[in-house]
C-alpha positions in Angstrom: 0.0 0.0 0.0 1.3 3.3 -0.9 0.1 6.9 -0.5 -0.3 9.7 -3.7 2.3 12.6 -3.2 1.1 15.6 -4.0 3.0 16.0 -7.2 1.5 13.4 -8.5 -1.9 14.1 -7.1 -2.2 17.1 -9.1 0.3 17.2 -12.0 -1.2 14.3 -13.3 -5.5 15.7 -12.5 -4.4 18.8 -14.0 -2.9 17.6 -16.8 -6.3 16.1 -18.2 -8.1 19.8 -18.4 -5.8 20.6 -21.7 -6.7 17.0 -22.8 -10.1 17.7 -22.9 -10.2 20.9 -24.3 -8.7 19.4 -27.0 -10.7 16.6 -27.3 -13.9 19.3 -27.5 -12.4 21.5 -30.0 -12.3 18.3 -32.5 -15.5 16.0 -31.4 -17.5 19.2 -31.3 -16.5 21.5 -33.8 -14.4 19.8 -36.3 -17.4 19.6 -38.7 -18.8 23.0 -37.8 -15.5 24.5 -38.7 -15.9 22.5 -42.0 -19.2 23.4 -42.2 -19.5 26.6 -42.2 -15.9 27.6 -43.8 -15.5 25.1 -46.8 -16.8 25.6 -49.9 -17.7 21.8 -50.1 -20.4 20.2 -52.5 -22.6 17.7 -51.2 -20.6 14.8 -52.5 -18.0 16.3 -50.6 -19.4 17.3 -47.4 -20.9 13.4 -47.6 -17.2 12.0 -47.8 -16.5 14.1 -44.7 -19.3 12.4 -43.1 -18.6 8.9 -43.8 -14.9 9.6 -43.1 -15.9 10.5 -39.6 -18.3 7.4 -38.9 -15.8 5.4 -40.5 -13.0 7.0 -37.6 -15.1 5.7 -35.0 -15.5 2.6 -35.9 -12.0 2.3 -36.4 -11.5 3.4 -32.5 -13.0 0.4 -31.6 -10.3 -1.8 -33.4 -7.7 0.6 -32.9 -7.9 0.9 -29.0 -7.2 -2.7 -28.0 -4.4 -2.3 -30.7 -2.8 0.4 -29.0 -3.4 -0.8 -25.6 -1.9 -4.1 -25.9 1.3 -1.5 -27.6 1.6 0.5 -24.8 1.2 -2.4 -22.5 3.9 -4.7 -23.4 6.3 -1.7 -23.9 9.1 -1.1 -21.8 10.9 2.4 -23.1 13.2 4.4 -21.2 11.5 7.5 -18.9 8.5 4.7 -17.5 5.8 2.9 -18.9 2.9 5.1 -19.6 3.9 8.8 -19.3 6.6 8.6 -22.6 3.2 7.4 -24.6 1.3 10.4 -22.9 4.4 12.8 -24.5 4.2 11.4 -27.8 0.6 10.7 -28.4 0.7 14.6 -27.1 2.9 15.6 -29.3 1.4 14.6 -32.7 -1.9 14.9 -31.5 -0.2 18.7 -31.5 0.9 18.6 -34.8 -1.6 17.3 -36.4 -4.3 19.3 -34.9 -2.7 22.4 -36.0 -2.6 21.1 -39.3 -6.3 20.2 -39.1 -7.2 24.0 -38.5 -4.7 25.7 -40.9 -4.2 23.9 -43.8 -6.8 24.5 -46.0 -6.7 22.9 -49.7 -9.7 23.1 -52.2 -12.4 20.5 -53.0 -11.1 16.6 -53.3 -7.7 17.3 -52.4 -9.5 18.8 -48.3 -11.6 16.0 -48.9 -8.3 13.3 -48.9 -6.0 15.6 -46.9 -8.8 15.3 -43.8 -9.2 11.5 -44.3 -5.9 11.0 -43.5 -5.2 14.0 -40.9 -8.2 13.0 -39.2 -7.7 9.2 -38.8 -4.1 10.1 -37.7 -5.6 12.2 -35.3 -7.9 10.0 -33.9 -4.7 7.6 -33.2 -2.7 9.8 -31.4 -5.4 10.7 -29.1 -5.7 7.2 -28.5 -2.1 6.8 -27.8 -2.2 9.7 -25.0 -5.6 8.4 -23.6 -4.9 5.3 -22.9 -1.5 5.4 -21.4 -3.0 8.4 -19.2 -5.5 6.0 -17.9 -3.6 3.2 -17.6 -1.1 5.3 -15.6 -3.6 6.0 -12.7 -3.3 2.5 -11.5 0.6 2.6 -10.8 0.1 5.6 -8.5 -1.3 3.9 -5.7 -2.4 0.0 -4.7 -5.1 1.5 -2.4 -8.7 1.5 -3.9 -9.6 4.1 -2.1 -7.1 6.4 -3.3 -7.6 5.0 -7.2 -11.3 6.2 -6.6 -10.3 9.8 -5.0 -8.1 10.3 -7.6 -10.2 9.2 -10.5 -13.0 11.5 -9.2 -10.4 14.6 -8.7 -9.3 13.5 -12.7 -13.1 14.0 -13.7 -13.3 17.2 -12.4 -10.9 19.0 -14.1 -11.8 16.6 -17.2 -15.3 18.3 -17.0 -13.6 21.9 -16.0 -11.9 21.7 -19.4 -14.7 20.4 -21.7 -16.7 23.0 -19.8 -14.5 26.0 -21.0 -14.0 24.8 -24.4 -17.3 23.9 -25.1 -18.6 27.3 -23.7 -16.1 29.5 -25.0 -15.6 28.2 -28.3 -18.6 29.2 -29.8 -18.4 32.7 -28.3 -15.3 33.7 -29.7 -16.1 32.1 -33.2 -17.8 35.7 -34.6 -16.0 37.9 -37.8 -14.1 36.0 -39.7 -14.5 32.5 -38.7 -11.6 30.8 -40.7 -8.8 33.0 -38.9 -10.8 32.6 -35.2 -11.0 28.6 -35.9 -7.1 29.0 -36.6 -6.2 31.0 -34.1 -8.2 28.7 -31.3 -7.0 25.9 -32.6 -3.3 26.8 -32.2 -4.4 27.8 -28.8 -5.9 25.4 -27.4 -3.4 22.4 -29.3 -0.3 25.0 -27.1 -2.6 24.3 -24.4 -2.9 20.7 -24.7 1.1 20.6 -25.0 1.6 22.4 -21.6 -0.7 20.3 -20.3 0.6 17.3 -21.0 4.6 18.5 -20.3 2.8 18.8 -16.4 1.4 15.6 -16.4 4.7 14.3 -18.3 7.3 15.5 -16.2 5.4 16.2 -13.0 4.2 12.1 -12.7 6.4 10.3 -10.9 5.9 6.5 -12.3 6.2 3.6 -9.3 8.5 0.6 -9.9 6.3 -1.8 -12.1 6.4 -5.3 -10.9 6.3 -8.2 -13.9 3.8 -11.0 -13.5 4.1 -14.0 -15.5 0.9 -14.8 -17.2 -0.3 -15.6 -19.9 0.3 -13.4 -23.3 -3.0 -12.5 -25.1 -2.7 -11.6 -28.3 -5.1 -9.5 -30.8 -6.2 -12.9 -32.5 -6.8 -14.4 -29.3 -8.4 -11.8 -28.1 -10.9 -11.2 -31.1 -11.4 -14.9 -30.9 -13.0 -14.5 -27.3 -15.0 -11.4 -29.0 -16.4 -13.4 -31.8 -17.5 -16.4 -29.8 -19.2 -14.8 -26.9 -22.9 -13.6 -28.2 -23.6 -11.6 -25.1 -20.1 -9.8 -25.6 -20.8 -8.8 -29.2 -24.0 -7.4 -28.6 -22.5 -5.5 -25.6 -19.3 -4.3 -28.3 -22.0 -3.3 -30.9 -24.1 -1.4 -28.6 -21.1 0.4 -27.3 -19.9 1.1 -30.6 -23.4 2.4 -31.4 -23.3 4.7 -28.7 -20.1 6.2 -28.9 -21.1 7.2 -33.1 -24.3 8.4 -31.5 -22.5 10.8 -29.1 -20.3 12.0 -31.6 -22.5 12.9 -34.0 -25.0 14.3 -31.4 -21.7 16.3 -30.5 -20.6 17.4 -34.0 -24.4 18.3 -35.7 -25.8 18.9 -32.3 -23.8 22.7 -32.2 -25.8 24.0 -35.2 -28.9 24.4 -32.7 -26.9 26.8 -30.5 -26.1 28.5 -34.1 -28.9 29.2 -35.7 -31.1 29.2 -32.6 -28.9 31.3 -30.6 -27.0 33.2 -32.9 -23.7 31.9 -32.0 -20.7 33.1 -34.6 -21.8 35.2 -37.3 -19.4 33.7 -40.3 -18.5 35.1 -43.1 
């Protein structure tokens, strides 16, 4: 049994508010931002559409992926946090690219596809080590669940000032204000995840022997447990659900509200 410092305590809750301020600006107004400053046809806008359904589904075969990755990894600087630094880091990159380059027709069309399945990937690859770090800061439940809870606060705190302030600030000239808040918030995110990087002090990790499960074996236990697919399906369901509730749900606040007058 072990107790929390302080450092750890709150570099690594703190670190998840520029996480999810991230994760806002993308799940909730990626499409708006295409939406509403593209000059897309409807062929166009469609492939958008199906390229973000298509990204979720994908999640659900990517995730186990990266998690059984980061899992049997042993890289120098701990376990979990140099995964948190580099999913960070390109989920950086790319989300800067996502909100400043800006090519015509077809050529947006394929340069999204790929910019926004990447993106999707390196989330992944900070979210899951993040997570999966929480365990190795304390063996005592009770500390796990205090610490999860303090995690969800601030998570909330920063989807709760990105999803608020976002669309205020969106007025003008809505292709330079989606730039410039994307820039922002990614320099954010980067901070963010520097605290949680080099504020986190892993614990020593202690090997077990057991037995090695592999993707096939795993999608093997998937496949032949009905009650388990259903349970993946519905899951999967849900998650597209929420996203697109997320993505189209924002054009209420728009044209009900008046939010961002774009020209």
């Amino acid at each position: 049994m072990n107790t929390i410092s302080k450092r750890n305590k709150w570099t690594y809750s703190v670190g998840c508010v520029g996480r999810d301020m991230m994760f806002i600006l993308v799940s909730m107004f990626m499409l708006p931002y295409i939406q509403y400053t593209m000059n897309l046809s409807v062929a166009q806008f469609g492939a958008i559409s199906s390229i973000m359904i298509f990204a979720r589904v994908w999640d659900a075969i990517n995730d186990p992926m990266m998690g059984m990755i980061i899992e049997n990894s042993r890289l120098k600087g701990g376990k979990f946090r140099p995964w948190i630094m580099l999913g960070g880091v390109v989920n950086f990159a790319i989300t800067i690219l996502l909100f400043s380059v800006r090519p015509k027709g077809w050529a947006f069309v394929f340069f999204f596809g790929i910019a926004y399945i990447a993106w999707g990937m390196s989330f992944t690859v900070n979210d899951i080590s993040y997570w999966s770090l929480l365990p190795n800061l304390s063996t005592n439940n009770e500390e796990r669940n205090e610490l999860t809870n303090l995690v969800l606060i601030f998570a909330s705190l920063g989807q709760f000032i990105a999803g608020g302030l976002i669309p205020i600030l969106v007025t003008g000239n809505a292709v330079w204000m989606y730039k410039v808040i994307g820039i922002s918030i990614s320099f954010i995110f980067l901070a963010f995840t520097a605290l949680t990087y080099f504020g986190v002090r892993e614990g020593k990790h202690v090997e077990i022997q057991e037995e090695k499960v592999n993707l096939k074996k795993m999608y093997g236990i998937l496949f032949q447990n009905d009650q388990l697919i259903i349970v993946a399906v519905a899951l999967l369901l849900h998650t597209i659900a929420i996203e697109l509730f997320m993505a189209f749900g924002i054009n209420f606040f728009y044209f009900e509200f008046g939010y961002g007058e774009f020209n």
